[in-house]
N, C-alpha and C positions, 0 to 999 in steps of 0.2 A: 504494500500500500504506500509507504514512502516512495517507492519510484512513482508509482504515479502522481505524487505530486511532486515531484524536483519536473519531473516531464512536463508538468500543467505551466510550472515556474519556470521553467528556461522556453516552452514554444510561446510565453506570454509576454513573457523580458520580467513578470512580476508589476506589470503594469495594471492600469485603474481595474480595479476588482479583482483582479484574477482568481481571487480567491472562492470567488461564483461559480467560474467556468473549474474551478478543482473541484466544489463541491458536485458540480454534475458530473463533472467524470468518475469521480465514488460512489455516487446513486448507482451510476450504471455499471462501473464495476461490483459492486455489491447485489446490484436486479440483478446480473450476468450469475451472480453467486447462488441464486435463491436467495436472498436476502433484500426484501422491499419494505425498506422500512425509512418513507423518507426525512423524519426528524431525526433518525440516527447519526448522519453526514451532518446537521444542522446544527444539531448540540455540541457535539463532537466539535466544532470549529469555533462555535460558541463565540465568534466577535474577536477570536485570537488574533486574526492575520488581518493587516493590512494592504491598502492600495499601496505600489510602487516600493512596496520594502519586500527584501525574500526571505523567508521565515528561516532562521537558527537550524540545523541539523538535529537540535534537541527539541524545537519549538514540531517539526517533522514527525519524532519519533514520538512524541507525546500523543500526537493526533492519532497514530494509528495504535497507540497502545489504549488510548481513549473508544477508539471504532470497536478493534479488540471486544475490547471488555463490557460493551453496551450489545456485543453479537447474540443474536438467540443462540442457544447452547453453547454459548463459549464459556 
């Protein structure tokens, strides 16, 4: 799940919103999973990331350790 967002953040430059267009691409990689669950992405991201800055490697691993853990049956 981290790659896919370093990939949302480098084909974006981390520009206005980007953080939009990551959260859609984890809906769908997550619908892709069986897993439809769309405030799961939404809390998870929670207001963390902004416009024009690229989030920490920590800030990264927190999200998906966050996704993780909000998984049905994880």
């Amino acid at each position: 799940m981290s790659a896919l967002v370093e990939e949302v953040v480098d084909r974006t430059e981390a520009g206005d919103a980007w953080y939009r267009h990551c959260a859609q691409v984890l809906d769908w990689f997550l619908a892709d999973q069986g897993i439809a669950d769309p405030q799961l992405v939404e809390q998870a991201l929670g207001g963390r990331f902004e416009s024009w800055c690229a989030p920490a490697e920590s800030e990264v691993a927190a999200l998906a350790r966050r996704i993780a853990a909000a998984e049905p049956g994880a």
